[in-house]
C-alpha positions in Angstrom: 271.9 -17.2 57.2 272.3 -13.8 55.6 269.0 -12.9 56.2 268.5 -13.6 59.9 271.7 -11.3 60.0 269.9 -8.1 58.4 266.5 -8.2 60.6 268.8 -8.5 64.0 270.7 -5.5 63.2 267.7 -3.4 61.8 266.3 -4.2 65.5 269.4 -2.9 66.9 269.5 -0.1 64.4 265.8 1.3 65.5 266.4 0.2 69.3 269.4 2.7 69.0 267.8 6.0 67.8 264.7 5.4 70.0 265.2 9.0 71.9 264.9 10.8 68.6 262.2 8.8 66.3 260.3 6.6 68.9 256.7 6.3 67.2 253.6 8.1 68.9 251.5 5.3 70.7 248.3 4.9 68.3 245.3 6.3 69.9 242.5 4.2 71.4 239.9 3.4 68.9 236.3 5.4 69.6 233.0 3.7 70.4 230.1 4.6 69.0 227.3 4.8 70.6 226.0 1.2 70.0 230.1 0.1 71.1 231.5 -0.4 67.7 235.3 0.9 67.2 236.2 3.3 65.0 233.6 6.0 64.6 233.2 9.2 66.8 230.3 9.8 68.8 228.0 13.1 67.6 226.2 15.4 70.0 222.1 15.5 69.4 221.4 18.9 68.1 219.6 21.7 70.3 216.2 22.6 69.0 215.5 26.3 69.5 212.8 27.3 71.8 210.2 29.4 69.4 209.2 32.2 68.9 205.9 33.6 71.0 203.3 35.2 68.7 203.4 38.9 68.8 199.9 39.2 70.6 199.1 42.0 67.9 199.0 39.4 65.0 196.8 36.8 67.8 194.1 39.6 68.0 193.9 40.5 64.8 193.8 36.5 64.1 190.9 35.6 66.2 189.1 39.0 65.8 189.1 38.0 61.7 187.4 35.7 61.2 184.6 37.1 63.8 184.4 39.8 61.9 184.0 38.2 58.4 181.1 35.7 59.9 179.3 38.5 61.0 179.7 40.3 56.9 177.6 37.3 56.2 174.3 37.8 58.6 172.8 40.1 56.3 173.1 37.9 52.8 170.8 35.2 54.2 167.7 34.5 52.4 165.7 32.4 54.9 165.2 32.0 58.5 167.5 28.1 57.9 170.5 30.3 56.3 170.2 32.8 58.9 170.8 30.0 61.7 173.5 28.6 60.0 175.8 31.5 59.7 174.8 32.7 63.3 176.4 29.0 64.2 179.5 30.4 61.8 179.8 33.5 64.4 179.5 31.0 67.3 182.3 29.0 66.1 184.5 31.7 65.1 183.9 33.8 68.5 184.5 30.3 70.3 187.7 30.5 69.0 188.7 33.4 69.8 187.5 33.4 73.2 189.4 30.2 74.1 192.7 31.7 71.6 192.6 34.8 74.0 191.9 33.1 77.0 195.5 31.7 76.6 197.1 34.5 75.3 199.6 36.4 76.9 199.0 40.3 76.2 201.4 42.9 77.0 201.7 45.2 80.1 198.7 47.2 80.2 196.4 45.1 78.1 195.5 42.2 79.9 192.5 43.3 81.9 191.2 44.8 77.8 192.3 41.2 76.7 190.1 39.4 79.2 186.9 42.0 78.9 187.0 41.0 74.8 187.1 37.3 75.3 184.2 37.6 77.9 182.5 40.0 75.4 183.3 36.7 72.5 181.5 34.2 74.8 178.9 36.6 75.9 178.6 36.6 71.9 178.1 33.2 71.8 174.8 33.3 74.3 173.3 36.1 72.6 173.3 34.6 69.1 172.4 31.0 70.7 169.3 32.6 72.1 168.1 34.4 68.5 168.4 30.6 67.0 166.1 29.5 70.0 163.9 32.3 69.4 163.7 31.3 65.7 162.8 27.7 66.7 160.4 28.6 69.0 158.8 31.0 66.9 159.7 33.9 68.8 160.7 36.0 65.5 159.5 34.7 62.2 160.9 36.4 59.7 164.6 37.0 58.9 164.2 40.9 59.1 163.1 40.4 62.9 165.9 37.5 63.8 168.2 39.7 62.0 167.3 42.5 64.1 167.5 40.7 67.4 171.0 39.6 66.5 172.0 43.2 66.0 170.9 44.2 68.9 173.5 41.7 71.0 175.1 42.8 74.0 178.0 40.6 73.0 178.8 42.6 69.9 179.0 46.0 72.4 181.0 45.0 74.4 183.6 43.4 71.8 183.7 46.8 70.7 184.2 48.5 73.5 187.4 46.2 74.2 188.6 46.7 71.3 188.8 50.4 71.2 190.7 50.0 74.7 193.1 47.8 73.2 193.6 50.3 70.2 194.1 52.8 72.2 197.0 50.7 73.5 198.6 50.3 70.4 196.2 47.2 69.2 194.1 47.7 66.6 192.0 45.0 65.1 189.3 45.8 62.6 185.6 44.7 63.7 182.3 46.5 62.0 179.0 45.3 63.4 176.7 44.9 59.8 173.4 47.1 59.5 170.8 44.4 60.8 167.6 46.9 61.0 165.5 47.1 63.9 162.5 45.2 65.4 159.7 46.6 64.2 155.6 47.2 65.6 153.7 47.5 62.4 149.5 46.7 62.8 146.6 47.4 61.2 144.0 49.5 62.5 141.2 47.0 64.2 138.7 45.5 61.7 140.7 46.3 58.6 140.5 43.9 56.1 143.7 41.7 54.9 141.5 40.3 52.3 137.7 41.6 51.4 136.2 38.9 49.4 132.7 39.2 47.9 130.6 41.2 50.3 127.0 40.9 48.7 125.8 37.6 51.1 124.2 38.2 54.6 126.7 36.2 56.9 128.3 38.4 59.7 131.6 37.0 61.8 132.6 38.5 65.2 135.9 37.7 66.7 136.5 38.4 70.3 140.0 38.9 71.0 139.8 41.0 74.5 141.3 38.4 76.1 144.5 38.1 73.8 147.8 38.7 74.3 148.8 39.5 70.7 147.4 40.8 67.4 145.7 38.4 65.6 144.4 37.7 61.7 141.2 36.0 61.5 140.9 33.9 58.1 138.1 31.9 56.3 139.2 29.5 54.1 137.0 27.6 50.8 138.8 24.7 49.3 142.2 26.0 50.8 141.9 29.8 49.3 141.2 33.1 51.2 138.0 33.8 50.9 137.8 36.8 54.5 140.7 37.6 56.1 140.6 40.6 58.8 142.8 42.2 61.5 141.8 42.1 64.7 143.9 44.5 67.5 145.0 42.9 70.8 142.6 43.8 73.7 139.3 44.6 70.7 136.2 43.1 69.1 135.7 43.4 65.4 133.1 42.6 63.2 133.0 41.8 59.4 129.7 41.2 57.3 128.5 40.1 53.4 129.9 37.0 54.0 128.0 34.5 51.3 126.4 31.1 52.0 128.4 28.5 51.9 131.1 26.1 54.8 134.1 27.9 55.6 137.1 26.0 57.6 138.5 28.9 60.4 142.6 29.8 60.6 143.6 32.4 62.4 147.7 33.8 63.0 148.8 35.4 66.3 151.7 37.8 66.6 152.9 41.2 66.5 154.6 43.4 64.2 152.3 42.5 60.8 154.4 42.8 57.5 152.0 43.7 54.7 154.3 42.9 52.0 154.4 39.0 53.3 151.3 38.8 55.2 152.6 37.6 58.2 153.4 38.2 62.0 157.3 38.7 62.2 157.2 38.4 65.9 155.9 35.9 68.2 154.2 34.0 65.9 151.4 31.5 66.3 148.9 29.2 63.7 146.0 27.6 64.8 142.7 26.2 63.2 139.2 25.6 64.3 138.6 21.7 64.5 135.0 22.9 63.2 134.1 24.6 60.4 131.5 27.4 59.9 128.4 27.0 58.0 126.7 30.3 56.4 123.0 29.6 55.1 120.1 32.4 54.5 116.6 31.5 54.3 114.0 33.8 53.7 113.9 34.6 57.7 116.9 34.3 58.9 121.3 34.6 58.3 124.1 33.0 59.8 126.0 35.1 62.4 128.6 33.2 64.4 130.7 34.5 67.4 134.1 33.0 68.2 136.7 34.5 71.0 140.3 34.1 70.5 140.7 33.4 74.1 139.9 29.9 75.8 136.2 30.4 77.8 134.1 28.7 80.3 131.8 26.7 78.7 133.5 27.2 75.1 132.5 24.6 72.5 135.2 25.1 69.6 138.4 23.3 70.0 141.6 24.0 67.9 144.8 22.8 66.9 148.1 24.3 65.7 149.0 24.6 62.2 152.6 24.3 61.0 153.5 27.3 59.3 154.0 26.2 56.3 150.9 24.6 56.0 149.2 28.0 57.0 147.0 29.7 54.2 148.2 32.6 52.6 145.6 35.1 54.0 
């Protein structure tokens, strides 16, 4: 009985100082964001916006690595390296014409901007066609494919844009490597590439009036030089002493001769007589052949072309 007694008057006791002490009403649990109680929601964080490049550091980016490419043009050793770092240029101006294509240059420099990534793609073109040229034996020697590449009207008019754009505050370093220049080296007409042993009675005239390039004329024993002569574009010449004996025919097409190599650099072509020629002297009479460079009515020696690698030394 006592303690019913006590909990009805502590009820009275709190029901009587209600005004003053009343509790605060507890607050409504939070959901989350799955609807669980008891843990607050939190706000997804912002993500900035970035930064845009400074176009400065773009140019100087894409202009890079064009620029180091080209460094490397001169250091090939062979026609094959030469190809392959003209296809490093190509990639590297590729990129930079389609990194400046979507750049976004600064008041003044847009119409510089665009002229440099047409000059990258005209670029492009111009060292495409020098590996076309080597493939199609347009220039055959790395001195003249080197040339050709220097001479691109791509790598003028990068520069040109360039110093526009560092006139406006844009520099971007580019140097165009010494390539040398195509060359038009020949021989005087008749002059011998190699003599050989003059002391037989054979003679050898090569027309060549009906060319359209310079052309070597070789006779060959067991695969070795035995008579090689020049023979000018347009001109007859003549060589004699041959000795007795059967002689398979080469003979090279080009211009711009290289005596160091012994080769055409330009415009090169390799072809052999399907027939050989046969020297013999009697006591009456010498062998004396005729052959024109040019196909003729009523010729009757045929020829095919030689790889050039399988071409004799002359």
């Amino acid at each position: 009985m006592s303690r019913t007694a006590l909990l009805t008057g502590g009820v009275l006791l709190l029901s009587a100082c209600s005004s003053a002490q009343y509790p605060q009403s507890r607050p409504a649990p939070l959901k989350t964001v799955d609807g669980g109680a008891g843990e607050p929601t939190t706000a997804a964080a912002r993500t900035p916006s970035p930064t845009p490049t400074p176009y400065g550091t773009t140019l100087t980016g894409l202009v890079g690595p064009v620029n180091d490419a080209l460094a490397k043009l001169p250091q090939a050793g062979s026609l094959d390296e030469l190809k392959t770092a003209l296809g490093a240029v190509e990639k590297a101006a590729g990129d930079g014409y389609t990194g400046l294509q979507s750049a976004i240059p600064p008041t003044g420099a847009g119409d510089a901007n665009r002229q440099l990534y047409v000059a990258l793609n005209t670029l492009v073109d111009n060292f495409t066609a020098v590996e076309t040229d080597i493939s199609d034996q347009k220039v055959c020697a790395t001195s003249a494919a080197l040339a050709e590449a220097g001479q691109a009207q791509g790598l003028k008019d990068i520069q040109q844009a360039l110093q526009t754009l560092s006139g406006a505050g844009y520099p971007a370093t580019f140097t165009v490597p010494q390539t040398g220049q195509l060359q038009h080296r020949a021989l005087d007409n008749g002059s011998f590439v190699r003599e050989g042993q003059d002391d037989g009675n054979g003679e050898l005239t090569v027309d060549n009036g009906g060319g359209n390039v310079d052309a070597v004329l070789t006779l060959t024993q067991d695969g070795q030089s035995a008579y090689s002569f020049y023979v000018v574009k347009g001109q007859t010449a003549k060589i004699s002493g041959i000795r007795d004996g059967k002689y398979d025919v080469y003979f090279a097409g080009g211009f711009d001769w290289d005596t160091g190599t012994k080769k055409f650099t330009q415009s090169c072509a390799f072809t052999k007589f399907d027939d050989g020629l046969d020297y013999t002297t009697t006591n009456s009479t010498y062998s004396t052949w005729t052959l024109t460079l040019k196909p003729v009515v009523g010729g009757n020696a045929s020829t095919s072309d030689v790889p050039a690698n399988q071409y004799p030394v002359p």
